[in-house]
PyMOL Python script that loads the backbone (N, CA, C, O; Angstrom):
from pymol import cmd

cmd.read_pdbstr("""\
ATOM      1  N   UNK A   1      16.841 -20.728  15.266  1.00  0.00           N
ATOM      2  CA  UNK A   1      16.540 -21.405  14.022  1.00  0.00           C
ATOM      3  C   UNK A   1      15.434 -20.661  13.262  1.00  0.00           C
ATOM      4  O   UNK A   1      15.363 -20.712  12.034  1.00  0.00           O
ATOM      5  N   UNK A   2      14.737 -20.098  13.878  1.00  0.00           N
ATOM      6  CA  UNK A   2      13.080 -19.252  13.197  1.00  0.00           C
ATOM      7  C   UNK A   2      13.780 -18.261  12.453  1.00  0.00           C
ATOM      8  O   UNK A   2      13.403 -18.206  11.282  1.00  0.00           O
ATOM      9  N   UNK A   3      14.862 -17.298  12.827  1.00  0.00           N
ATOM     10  CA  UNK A   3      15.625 -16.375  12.377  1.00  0.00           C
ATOM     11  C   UNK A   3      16.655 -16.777  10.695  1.00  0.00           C
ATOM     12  O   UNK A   3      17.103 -15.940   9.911  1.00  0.00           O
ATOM     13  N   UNK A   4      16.761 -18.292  10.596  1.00  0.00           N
ATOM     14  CA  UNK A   4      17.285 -18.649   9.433  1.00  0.00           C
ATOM     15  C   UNK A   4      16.185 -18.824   8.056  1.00  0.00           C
ATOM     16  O   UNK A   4      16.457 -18.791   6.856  1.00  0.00           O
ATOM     17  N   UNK A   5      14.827 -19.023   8.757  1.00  0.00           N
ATOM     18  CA  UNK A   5      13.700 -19.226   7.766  1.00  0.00           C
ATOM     19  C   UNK A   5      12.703 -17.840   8.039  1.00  0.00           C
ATOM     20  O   UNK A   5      11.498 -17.800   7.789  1.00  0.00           O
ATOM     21  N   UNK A   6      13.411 -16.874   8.536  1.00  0.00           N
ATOM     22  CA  UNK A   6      12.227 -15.561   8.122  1.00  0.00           C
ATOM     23  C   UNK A   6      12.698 -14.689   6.560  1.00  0.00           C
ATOM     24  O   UNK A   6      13.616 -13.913   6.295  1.00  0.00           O
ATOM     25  N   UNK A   7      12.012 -15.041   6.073  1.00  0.00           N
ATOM     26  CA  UNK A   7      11.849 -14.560   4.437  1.00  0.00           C
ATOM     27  C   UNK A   7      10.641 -13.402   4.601  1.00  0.00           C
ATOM     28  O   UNK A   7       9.756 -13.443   3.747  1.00  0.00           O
ATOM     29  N   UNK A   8      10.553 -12.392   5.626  1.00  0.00           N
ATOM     30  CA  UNK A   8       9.755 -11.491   5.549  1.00  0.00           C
ATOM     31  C   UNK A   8      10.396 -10.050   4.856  1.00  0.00           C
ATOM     32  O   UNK A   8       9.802  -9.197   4.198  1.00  0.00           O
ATOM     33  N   UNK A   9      11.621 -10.107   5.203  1.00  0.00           N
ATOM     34  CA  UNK A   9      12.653  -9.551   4.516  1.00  0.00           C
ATOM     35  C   UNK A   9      12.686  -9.083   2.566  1.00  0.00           C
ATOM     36  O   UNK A   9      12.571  -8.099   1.835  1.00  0.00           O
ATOM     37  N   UNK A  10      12.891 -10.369   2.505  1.00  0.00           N
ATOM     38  CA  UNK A  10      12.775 -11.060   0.867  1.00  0.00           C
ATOM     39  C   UNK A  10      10.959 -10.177   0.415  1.00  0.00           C
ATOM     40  O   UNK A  10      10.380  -9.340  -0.277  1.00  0.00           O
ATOM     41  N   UNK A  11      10.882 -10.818   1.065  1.00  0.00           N
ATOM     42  CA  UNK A  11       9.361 -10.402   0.579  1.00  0.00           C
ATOM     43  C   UNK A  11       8.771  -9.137   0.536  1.00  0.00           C
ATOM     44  O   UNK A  11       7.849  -9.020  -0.271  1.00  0.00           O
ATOM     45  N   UNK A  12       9.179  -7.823   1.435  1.00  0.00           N
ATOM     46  CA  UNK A  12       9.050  -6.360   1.723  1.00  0.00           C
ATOM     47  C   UNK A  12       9.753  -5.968   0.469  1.00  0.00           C
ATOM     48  O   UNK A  12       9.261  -5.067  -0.211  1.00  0.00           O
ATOM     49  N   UNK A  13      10.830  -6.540   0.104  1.00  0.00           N
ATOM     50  CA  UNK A  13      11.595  -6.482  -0.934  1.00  0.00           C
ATOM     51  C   UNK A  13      11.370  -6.021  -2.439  1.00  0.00           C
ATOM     52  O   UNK A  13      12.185  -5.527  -3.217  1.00  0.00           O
ATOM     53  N   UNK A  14      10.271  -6.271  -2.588  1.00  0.00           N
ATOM     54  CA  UNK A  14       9.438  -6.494  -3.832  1.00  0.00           C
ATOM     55  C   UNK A  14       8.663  -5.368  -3.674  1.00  0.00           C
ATOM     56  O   UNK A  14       8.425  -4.680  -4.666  1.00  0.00           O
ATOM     57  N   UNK A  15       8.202  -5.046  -2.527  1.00  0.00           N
ATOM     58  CA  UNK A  15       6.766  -4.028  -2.266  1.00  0.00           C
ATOM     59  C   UNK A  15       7.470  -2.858  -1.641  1.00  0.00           C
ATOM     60  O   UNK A  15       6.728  -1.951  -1.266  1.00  0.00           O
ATOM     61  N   UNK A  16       8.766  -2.704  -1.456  1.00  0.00           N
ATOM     62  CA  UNK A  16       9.219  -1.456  -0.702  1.00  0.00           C
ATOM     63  C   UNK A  16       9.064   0.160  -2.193  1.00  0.00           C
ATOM     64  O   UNK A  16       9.307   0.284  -3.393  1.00  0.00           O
ATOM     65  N   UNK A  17       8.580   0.942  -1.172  1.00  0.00           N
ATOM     66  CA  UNK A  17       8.704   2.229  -2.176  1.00  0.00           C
ATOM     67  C   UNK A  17       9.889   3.046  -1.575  1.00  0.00           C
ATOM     68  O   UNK A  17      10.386   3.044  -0.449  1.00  0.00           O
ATOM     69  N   UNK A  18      10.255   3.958  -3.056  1.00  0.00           N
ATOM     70  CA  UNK A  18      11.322   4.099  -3.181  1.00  0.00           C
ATOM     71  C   UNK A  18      11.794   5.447  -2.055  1.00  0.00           C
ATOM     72  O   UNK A  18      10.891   6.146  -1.595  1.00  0.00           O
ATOM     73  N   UNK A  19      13.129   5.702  -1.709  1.00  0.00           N
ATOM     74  CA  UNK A  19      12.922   6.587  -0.378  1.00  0.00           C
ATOM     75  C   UNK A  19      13.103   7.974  -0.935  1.00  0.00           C
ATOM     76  O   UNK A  19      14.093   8.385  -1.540  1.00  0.00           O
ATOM     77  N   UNK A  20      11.695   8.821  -0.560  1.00  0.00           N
ATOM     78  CA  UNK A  20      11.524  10.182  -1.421  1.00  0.00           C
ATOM     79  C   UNK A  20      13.076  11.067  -0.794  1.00  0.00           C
ATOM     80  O   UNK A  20      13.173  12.184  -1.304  1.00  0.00           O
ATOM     81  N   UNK A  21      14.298  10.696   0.252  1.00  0.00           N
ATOM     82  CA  UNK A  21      15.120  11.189   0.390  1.00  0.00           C
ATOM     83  C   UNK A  21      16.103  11.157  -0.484  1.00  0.00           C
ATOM     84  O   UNK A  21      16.668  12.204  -0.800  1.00  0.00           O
ATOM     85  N   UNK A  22      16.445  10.013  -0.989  1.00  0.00           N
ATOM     86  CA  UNK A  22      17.534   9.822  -1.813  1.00  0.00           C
ATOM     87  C   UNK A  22      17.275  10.003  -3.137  1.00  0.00           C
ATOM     88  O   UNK A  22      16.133   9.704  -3.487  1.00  0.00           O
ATOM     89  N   UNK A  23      18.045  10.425  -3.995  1.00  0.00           N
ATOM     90  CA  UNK A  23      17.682  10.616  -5.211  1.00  0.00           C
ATOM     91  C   UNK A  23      17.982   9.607  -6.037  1.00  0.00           C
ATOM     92  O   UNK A  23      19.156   9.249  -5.947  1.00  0.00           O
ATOM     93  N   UNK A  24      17.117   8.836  -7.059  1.00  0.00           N
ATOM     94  CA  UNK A  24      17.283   7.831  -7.814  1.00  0.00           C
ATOM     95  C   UNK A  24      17.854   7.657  -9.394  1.00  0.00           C
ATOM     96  O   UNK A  24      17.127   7.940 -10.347  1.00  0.00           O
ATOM     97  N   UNK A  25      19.362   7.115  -9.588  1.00  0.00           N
ATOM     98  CA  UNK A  25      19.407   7.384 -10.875  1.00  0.00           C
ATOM     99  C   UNK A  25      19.647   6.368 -11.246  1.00  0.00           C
ATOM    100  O   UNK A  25      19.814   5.535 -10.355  1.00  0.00           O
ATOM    101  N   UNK A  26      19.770   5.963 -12.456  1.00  0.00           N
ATOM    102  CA  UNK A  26      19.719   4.223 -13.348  1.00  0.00           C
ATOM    103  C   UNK A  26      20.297   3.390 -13.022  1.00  0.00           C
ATOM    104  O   UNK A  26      19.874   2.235 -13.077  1.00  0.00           O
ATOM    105  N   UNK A  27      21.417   3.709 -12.592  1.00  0.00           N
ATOM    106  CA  UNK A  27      22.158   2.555 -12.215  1.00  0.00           C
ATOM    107  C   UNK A  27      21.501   1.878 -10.817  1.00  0.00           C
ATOM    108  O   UNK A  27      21.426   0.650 -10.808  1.00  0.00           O
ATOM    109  N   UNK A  28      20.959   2.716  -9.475  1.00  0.00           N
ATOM    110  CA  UNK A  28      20.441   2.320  -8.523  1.00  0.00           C
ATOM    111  C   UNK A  28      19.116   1.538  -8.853  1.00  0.00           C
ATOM    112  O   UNK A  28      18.750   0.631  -8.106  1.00  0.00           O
ATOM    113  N   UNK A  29      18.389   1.893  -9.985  1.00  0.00           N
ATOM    114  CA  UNK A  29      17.304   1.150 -10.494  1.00  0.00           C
ATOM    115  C   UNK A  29      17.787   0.071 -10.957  1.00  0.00           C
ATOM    116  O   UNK A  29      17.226  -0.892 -10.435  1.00  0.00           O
ATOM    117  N   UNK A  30      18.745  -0.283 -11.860  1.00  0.00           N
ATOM    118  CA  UNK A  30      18.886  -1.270 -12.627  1.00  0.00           C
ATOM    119  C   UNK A  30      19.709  -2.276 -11.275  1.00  0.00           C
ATOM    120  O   UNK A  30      19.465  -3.461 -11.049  1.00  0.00           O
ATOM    121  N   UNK A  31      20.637  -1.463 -10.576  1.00  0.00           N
ATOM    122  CA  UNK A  31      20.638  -2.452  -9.537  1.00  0.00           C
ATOM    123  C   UNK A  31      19.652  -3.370  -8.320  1.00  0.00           C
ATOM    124  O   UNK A  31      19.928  -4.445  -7.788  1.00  0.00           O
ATOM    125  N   UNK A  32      18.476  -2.524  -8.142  1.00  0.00           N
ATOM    126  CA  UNK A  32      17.686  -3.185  -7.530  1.00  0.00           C
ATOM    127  C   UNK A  32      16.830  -3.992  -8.597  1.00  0.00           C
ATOM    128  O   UNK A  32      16.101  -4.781  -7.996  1.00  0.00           O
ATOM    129  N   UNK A  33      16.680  -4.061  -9.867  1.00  0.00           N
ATOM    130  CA  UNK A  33      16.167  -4.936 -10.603  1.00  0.00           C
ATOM    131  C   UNK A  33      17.156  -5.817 -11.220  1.00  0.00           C
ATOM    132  O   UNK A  33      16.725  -6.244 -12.292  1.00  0.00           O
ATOM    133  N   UNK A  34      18.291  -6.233 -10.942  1.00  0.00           N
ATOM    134  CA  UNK A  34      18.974  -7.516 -11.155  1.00  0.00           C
ATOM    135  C   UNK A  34      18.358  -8.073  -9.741  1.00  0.00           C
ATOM    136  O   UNK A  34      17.647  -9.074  -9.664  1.00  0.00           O
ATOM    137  N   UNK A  35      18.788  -7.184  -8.544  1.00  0.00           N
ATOM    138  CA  UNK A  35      18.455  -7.860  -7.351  1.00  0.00           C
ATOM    139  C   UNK A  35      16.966  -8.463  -7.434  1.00  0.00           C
ATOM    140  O   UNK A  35      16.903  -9.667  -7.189  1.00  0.00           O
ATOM    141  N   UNK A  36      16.118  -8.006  -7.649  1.00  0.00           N
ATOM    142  CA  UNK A  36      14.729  -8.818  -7.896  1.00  0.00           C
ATOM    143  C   UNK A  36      15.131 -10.251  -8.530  1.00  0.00           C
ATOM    144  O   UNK A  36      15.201 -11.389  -8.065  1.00  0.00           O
ATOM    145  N   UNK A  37      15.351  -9.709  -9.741  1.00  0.00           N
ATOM    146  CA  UNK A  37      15.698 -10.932 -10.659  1.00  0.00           C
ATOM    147  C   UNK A  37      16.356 -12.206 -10.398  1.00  0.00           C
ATOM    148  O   UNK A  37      16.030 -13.345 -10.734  1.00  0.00           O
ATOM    149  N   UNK A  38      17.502 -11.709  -9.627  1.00  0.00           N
ATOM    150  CA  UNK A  38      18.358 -12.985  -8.748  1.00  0.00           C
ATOM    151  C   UNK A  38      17.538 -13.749  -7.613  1.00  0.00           C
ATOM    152  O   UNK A  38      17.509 -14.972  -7.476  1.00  0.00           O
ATOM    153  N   UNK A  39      16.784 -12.676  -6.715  1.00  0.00           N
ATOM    154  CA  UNK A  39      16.440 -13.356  -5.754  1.00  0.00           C
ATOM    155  C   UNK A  39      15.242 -14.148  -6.328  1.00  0.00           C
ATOM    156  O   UNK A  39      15.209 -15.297  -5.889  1.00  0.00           O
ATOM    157  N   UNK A  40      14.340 -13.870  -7.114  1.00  0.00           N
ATOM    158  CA  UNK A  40      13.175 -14.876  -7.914  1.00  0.00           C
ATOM    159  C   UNK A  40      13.968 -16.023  -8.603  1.00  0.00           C
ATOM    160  O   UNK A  40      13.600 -17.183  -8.417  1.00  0.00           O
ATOM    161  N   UNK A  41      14.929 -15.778  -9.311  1.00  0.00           N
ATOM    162  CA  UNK A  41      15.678 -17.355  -9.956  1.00  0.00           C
ATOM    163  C   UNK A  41      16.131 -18.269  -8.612  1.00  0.00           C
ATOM    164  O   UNK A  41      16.175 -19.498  -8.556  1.00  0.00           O
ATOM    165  N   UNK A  42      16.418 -17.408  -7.664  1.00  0.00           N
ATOM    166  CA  UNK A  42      17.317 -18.223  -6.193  1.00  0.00           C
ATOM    167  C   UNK A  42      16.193 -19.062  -5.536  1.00  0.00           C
ATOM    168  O   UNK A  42      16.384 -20.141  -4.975  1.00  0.00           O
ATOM    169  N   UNK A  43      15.007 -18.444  -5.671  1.00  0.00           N
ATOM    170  CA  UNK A  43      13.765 -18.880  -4.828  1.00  0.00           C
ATOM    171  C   UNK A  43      13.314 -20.070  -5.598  1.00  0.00           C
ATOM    172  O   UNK A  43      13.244 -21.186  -5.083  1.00  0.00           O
ATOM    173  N   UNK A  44      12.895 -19.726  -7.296  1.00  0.00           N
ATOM    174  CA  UNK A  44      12.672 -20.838  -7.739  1.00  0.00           C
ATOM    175  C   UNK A  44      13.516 -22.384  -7.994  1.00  0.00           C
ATOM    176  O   UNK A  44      13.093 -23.530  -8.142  1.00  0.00           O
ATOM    177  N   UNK A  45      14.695 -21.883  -7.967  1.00  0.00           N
ATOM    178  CA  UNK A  45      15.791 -22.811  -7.544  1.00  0.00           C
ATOM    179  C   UNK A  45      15.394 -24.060  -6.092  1.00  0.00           C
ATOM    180  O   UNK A  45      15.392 -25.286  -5.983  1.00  0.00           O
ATOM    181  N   UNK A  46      15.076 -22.800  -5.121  1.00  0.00           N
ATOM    182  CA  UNK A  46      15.057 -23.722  -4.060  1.00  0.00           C
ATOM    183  C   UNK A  46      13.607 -24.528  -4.170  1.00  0.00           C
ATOM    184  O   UNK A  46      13.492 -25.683  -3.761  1.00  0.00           O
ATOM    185  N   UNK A  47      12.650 -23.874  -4.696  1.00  0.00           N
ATOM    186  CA  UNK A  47      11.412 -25.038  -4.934  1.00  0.00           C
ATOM    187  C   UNK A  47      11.348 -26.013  -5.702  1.00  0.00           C
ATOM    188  O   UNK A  47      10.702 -27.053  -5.575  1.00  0.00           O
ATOM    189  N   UNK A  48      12.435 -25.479  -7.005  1.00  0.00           N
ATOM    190  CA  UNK A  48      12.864 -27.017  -7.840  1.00  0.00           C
ATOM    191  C   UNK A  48      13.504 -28.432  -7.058  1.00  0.00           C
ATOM    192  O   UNK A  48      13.168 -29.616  -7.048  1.00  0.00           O
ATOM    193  N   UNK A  49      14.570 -27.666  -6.437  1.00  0.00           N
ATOM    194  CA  UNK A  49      15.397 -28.370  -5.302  1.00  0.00           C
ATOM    195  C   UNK A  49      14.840 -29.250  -4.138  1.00  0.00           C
ATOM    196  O   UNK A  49      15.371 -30.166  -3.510  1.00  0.00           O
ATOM    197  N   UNK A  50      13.645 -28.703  -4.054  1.00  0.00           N
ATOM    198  CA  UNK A  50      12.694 -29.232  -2.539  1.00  0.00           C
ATOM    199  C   UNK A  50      11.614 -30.296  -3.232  1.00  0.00           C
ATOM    200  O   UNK A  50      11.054 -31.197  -2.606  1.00  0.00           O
ATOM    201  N   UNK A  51      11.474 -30.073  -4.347  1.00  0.00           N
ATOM    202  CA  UNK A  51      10.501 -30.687  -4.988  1.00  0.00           C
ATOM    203  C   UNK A  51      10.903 -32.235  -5.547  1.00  0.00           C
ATOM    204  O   UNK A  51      10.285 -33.300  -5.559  1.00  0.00           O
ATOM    205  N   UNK A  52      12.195 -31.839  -5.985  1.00  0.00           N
ATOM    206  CA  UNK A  52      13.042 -33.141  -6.678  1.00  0.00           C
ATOM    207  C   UNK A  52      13.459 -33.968  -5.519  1.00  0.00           C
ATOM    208  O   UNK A  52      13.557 -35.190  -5.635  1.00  0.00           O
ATOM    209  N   UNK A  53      13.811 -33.099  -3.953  1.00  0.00           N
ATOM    210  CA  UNK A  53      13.816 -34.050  -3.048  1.00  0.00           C
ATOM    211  C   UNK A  53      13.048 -34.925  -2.227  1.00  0.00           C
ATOM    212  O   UNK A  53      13.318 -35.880  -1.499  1.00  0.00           O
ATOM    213  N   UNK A  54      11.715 -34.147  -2.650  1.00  0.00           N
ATOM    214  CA  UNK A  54      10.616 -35.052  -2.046  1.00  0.00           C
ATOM    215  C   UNK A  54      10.300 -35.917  -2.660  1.00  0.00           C
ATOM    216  O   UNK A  54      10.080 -37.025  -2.172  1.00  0.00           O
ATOM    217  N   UNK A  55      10.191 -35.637  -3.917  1.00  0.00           N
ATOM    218  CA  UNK A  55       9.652 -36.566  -4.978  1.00  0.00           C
ATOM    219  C   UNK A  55      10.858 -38.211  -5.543  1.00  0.00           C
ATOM    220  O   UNK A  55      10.688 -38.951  -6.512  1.00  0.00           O
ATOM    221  N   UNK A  56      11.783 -38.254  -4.660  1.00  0.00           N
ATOM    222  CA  UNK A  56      12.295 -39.341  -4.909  1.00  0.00           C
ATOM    223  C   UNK A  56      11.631 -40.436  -4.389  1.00  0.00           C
ATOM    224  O   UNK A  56      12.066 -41.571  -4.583  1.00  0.00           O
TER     225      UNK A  56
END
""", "prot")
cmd.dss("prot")
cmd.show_as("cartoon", "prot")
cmd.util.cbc("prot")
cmd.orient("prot")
């Protein structure tokens, strides 16, 4: 169950630098910045979600 709530993952996510092996071109950028983008709307989702359920 600890393995369904480790968000350490998520979180490296944000702070990872980029790998001086591979070479980076726009589209790989713009794909890891939707991915940011999704996973911050998904997150705030779930605190809206947790919030509205406590608060009944």
């Amino acid at each position: 169950m600890k393995n369904l709530f480790d968000f350490s993952e998520v979180a490296t996510y944000f702070f990872r630098k980029p790998d001086p092996n591979r070479k980076s071109t726009f589209n790989l950028r713009v794909m890891h910045g939707i991915n940011k983008v999704s996973i911050l709307i998904f997150l705030v989702c779930l605190i809206v979600m947790g919030v509205r359920l406590f608060t009944r």
